[in-house]
Biopython code that builds the backbone (N, CA, C, O; Angstrom):
import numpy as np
from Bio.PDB.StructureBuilder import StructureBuilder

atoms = [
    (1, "UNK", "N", (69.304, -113.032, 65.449)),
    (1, "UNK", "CA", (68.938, -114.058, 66.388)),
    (1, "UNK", "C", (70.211, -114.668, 66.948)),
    (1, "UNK", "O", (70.922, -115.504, 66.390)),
    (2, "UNK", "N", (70.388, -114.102, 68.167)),
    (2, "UNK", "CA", (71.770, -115.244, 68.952)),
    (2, "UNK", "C", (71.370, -116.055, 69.770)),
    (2, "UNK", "O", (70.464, -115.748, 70.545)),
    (3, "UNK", "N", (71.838, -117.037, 69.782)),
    (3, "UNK", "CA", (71.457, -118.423, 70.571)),
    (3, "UNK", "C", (72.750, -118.671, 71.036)),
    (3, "UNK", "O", (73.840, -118.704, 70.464)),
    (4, "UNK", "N", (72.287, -118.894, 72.571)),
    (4, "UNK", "CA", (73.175, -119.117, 74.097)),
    (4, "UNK", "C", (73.188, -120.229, 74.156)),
    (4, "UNK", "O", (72.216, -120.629, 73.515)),
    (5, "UNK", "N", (73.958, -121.377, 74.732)),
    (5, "UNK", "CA", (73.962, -122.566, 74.930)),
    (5, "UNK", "C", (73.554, -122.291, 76.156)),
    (5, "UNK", "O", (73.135, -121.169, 76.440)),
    (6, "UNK", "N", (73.662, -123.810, 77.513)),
    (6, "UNK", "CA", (73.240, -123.527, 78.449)),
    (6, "UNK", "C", (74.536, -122.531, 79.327)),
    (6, "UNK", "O", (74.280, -121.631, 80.128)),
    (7, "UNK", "N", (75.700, -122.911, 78.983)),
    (7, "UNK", "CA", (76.460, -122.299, 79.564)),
    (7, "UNK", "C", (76.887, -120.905, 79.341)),
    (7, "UNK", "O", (77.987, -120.488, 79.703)),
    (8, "UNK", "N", (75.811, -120.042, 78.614)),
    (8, "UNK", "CA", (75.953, -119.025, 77.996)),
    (8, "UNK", "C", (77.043, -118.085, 77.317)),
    (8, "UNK", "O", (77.345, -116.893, 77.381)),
    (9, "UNK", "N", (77.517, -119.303, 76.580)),
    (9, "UNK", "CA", (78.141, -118.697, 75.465)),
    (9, "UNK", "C", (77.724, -118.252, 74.148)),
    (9, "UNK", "O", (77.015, -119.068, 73.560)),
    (10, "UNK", "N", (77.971, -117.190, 73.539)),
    (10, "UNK", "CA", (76.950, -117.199, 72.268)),
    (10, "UNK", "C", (77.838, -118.084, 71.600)),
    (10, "UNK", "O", (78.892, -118.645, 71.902)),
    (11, "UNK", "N", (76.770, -118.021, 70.156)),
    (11, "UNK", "CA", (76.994, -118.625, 69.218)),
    (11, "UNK", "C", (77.161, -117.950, 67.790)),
    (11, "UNK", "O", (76.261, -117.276, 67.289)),
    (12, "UNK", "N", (78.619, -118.226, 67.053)),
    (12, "UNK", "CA", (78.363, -117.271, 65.550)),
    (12, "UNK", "C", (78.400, -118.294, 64.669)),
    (12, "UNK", "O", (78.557, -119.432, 65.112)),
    (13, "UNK", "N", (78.275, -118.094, 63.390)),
    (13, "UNK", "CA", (78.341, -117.803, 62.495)),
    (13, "UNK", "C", (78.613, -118.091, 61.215)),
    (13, "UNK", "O", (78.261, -117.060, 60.641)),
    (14, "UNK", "N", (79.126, -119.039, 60.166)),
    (14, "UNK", "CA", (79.572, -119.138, 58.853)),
    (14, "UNK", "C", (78.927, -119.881, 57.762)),
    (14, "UNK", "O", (78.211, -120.849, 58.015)),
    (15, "UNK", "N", (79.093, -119.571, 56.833)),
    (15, "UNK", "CA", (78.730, -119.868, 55.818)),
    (15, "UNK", "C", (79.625, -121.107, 55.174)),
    (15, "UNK", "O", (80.851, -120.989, 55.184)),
    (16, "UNK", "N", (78.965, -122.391, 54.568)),
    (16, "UNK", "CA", (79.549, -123.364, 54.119)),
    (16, "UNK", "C", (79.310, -123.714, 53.003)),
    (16, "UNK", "O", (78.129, -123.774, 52.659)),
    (17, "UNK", "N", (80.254, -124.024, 52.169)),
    (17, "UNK", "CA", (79.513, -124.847, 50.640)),
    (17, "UNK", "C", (79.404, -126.209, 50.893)),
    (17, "UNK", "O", (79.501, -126.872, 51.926)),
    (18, "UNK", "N", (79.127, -126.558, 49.430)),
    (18, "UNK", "CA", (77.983, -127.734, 49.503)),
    (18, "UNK", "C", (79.206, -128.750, 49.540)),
    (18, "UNK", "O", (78.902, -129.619, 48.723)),
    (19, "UNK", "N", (80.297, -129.025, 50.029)),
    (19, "UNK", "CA", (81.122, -129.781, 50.500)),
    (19, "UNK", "C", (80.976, -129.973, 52.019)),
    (19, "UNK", "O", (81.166, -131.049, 52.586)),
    (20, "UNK", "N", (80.489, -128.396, 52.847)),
    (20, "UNK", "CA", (80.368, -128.720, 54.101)),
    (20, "UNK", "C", (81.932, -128.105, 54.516)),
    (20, "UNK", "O", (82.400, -128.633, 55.525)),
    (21, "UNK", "N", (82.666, -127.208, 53.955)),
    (21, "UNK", "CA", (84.040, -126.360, 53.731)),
    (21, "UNK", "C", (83.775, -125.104, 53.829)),
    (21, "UNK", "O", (82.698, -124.781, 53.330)),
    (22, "UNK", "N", (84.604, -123.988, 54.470)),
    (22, "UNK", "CA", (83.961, -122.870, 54.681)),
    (22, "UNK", "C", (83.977, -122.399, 53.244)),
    (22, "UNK", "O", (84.821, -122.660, 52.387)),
    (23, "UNK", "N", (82.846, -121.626, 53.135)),
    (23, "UNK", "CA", (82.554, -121.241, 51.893)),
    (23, "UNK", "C", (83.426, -120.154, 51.132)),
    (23, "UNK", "O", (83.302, -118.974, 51.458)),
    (24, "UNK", "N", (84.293, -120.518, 50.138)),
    (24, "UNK", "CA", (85.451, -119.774, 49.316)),
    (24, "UNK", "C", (85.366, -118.261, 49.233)),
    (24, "UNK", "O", (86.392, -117.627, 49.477)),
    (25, "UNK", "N", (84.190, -117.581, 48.896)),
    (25, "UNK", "CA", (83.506, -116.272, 48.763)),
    (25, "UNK", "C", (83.163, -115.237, 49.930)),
    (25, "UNK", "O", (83.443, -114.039, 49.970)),
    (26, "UNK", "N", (82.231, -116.299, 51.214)),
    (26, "UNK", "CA", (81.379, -115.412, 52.062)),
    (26, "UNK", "C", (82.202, -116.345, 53.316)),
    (26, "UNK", "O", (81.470, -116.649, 54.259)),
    (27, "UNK", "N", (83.256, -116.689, 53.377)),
    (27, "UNK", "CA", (83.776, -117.315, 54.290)),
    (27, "UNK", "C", (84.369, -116.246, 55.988)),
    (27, "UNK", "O", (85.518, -116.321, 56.424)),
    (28, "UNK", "N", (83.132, -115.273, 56.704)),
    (28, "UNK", "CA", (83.190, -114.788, 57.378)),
    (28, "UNK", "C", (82.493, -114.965, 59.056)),
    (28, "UNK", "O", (81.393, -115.512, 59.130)),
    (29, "UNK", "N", (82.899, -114.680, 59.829)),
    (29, "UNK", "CA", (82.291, -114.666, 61.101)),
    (29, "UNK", "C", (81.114, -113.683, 60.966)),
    (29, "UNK", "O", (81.282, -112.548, 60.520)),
    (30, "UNK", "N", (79.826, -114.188, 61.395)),
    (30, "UNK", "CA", (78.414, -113.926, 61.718)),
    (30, "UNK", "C", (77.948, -113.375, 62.997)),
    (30, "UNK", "O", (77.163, -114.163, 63.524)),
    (31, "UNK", "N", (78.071, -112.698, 63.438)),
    (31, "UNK", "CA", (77.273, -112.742, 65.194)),
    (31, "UNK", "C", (75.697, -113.504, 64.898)),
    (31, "UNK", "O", (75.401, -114.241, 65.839)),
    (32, "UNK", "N", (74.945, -113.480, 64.108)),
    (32, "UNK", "CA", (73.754, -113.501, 64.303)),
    (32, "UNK", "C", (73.552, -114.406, 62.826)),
    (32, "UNK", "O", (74.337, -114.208, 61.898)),
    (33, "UNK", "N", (72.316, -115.512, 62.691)),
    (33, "UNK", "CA", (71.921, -116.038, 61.834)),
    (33, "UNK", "C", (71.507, -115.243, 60.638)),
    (33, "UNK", "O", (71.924, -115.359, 59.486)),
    (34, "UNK", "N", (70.594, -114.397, 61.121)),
    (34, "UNK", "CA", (70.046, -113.580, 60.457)),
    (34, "UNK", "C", (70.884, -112.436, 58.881)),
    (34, "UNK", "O", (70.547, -112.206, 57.719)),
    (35, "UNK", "N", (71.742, -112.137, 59.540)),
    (35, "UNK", "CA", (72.744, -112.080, 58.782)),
    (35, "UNK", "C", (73.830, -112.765, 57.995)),
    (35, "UNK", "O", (74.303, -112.189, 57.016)),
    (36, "UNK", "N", (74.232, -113.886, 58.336)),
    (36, "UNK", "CA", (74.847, -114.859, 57.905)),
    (36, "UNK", "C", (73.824, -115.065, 56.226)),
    (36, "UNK", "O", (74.138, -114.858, 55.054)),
    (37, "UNK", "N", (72.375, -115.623, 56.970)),
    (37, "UNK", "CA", (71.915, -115.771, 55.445)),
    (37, "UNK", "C", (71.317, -114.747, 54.557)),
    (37, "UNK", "O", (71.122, -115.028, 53.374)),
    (38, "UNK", "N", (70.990, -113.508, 55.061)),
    (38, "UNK", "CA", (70.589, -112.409, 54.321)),
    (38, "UNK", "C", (71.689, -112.313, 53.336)),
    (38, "UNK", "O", (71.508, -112.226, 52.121)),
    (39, "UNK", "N", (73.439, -112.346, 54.232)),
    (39, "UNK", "CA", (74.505, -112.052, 53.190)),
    (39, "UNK", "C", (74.672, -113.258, 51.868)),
    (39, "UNK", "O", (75.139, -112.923, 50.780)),
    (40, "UNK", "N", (74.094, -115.056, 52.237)),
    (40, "UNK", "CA", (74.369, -115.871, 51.356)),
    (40, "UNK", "C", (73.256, -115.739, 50.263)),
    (40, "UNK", "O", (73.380, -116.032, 49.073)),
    (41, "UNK", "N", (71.914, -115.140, 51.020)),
    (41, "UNK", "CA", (70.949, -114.515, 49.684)),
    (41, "UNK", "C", (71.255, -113.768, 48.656)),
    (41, "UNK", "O", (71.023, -113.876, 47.451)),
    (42, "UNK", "N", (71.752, -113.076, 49.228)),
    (42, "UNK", "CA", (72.288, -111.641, 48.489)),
    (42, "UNK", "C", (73.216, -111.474, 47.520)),
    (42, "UNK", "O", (73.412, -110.580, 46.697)),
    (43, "UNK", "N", (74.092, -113.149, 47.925)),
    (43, "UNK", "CA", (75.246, -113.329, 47.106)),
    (43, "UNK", "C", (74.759, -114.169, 45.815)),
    (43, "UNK", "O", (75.194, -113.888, 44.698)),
    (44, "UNK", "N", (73.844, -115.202, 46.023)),
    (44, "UNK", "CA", (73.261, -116.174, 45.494)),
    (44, "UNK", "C", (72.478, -114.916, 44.231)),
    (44, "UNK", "O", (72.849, -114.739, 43.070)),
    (45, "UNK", "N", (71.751, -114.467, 44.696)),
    (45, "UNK", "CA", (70.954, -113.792, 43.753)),
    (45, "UNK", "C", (71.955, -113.162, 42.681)),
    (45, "UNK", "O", (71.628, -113.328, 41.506)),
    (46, "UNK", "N", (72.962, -112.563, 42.901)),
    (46, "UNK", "CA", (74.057, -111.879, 42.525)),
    (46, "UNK", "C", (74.469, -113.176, 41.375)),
    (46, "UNK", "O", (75.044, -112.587, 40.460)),
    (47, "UNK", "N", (74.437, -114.062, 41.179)),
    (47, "UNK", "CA", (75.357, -114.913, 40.707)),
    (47, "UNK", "C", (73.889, -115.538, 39.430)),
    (47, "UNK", "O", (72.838, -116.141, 39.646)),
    (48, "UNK", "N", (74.614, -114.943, 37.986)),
    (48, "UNK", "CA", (73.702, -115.551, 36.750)),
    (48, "UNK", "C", (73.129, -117.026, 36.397)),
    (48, "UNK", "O", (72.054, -117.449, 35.972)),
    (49, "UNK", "N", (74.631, -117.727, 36.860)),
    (49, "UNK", "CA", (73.801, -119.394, 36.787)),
    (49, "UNK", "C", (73.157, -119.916, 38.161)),
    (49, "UNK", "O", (73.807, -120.179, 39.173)),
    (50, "UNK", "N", (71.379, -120.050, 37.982)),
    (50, "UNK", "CA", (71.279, -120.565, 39.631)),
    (50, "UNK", "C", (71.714, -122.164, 39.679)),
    (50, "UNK", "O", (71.161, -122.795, 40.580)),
    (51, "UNK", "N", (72.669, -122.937, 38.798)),
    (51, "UNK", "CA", (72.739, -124.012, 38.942)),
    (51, "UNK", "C", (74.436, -123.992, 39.048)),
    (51, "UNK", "O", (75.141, -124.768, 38.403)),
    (52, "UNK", "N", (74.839, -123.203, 39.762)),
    (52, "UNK", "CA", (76.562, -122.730, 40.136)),
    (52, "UNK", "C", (76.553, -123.584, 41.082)),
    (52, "UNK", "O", (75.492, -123.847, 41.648)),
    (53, "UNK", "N", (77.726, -124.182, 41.440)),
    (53, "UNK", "CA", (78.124, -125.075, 42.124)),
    (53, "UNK", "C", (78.231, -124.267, 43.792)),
    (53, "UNK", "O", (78.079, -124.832, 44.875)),
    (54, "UNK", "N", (78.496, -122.994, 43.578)),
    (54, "UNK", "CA", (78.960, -122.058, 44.733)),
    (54, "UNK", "C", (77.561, -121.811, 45.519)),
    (54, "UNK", "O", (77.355, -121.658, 46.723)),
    (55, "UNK", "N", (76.605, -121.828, 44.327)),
    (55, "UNK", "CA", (75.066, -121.157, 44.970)),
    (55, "UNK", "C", (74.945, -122.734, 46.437)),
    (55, "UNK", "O", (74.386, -122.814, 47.531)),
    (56, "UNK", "N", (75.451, -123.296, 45.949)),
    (56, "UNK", "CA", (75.258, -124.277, 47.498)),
    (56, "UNK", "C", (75.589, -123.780, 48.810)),
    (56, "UNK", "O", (76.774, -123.964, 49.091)),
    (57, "UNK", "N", (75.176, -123.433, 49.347)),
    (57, "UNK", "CA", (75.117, -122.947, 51.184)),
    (57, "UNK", "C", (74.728, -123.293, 52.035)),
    (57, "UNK", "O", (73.522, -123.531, 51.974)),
    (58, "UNK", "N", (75.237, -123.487, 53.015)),
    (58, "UNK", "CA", (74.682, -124.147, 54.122)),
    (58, "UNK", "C", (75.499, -122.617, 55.593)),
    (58, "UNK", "O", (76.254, -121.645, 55.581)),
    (59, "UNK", "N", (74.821, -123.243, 56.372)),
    (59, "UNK", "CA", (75.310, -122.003, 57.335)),
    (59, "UNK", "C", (75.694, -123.199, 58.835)),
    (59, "UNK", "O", (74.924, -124.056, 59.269)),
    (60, "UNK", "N", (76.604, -122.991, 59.172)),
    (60, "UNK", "CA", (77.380, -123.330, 60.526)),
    (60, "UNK", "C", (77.392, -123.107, 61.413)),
    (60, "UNK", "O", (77.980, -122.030, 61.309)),
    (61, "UNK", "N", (77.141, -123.259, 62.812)),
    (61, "UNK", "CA", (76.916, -122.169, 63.909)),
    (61, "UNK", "C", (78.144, -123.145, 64.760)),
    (61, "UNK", "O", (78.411, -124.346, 64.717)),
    (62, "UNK", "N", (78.725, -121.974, 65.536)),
    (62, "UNK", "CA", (79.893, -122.462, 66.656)),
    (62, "UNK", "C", (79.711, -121.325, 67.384)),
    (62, "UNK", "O", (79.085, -120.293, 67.142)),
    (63, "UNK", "N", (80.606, -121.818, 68.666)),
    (63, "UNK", "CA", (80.396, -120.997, 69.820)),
    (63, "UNK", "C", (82.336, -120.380, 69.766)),
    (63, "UNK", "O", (83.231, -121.224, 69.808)),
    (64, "UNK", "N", (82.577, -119.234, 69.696)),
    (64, "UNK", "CA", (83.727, -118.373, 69.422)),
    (64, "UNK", "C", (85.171, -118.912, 69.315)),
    (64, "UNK", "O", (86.073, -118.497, 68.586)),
    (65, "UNK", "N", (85.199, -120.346, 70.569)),
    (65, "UNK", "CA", (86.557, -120.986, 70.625)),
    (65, "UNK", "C", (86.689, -121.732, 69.672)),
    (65, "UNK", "O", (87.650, -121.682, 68.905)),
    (66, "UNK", "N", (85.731, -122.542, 69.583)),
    (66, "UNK", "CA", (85.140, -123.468, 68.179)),
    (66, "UNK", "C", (85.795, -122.706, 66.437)),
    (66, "UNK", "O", (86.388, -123.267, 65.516)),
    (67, "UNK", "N", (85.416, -121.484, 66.576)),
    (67, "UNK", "CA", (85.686, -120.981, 65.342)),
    (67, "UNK", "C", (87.341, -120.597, 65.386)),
    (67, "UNK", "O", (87.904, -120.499, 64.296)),
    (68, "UNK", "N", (88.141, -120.375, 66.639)),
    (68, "UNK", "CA", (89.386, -120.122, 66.183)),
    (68, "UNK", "C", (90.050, -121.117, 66.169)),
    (68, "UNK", "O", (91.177, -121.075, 65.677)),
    (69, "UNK", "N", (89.599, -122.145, 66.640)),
    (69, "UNK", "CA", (89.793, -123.971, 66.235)),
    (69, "UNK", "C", (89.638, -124.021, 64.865)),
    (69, "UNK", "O", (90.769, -124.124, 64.388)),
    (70, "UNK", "N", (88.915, -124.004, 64.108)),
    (70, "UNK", "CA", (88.418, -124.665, 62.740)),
    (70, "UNK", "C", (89.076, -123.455, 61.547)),
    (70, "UNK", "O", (89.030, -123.740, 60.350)),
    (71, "UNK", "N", (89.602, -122.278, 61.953)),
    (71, "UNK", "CA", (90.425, -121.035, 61.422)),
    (71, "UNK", "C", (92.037, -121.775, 61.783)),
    (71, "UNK", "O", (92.936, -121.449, 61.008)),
    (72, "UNK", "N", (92.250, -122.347, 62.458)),
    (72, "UNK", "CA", (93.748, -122.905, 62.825)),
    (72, "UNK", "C", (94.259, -121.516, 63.579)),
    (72, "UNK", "O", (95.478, -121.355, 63.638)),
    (73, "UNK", "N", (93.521, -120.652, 64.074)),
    (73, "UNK", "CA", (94.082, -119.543, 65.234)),
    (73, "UNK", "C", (94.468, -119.770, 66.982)),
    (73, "UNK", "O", (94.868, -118.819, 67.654)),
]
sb = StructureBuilder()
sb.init_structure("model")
sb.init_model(0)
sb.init_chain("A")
sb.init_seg("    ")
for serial, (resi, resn, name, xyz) in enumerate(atoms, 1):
    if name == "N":
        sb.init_residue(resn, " ", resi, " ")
    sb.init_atom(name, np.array(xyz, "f"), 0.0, 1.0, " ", f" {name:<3s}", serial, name[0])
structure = sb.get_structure()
């Protein structure tokens, strides 16, 4: 699922922990939601304690300039 603003730029992608910090592990660019959280499922399930501090996720969406802003690129 990509979502255009009005000025049609897309929008990607990241994964955040429960600080609201890109997330230490899955800290990657997304094109699509859909993927973003299939990959934080996938990781979550993967991980023995479900009361891990890491299992916290949240997902981020920015539009491409945005993300090489918040990367310091």
């Amino acid at each position: 699922m990509q979502i255009s603003t009005s000025q049609g730029a897309e929008r990607c992608y990241r994964l955040i922990d429960g600080g609201c910090e890109p997330h230490r592990e899955l800290d990657t660019q997304y094109s699509s939601l859909d993927d973003a959280i299939a990959d934080a499922i996938a990781w979550v399930e993967a991980i023995t304690e479900s009361n891990h501090p890491a299992a916290l996720i949240g997902v981020e969406g920015l539009r491409p300039l945005e993300w090489c802003k918040s990367r310091g690129l």
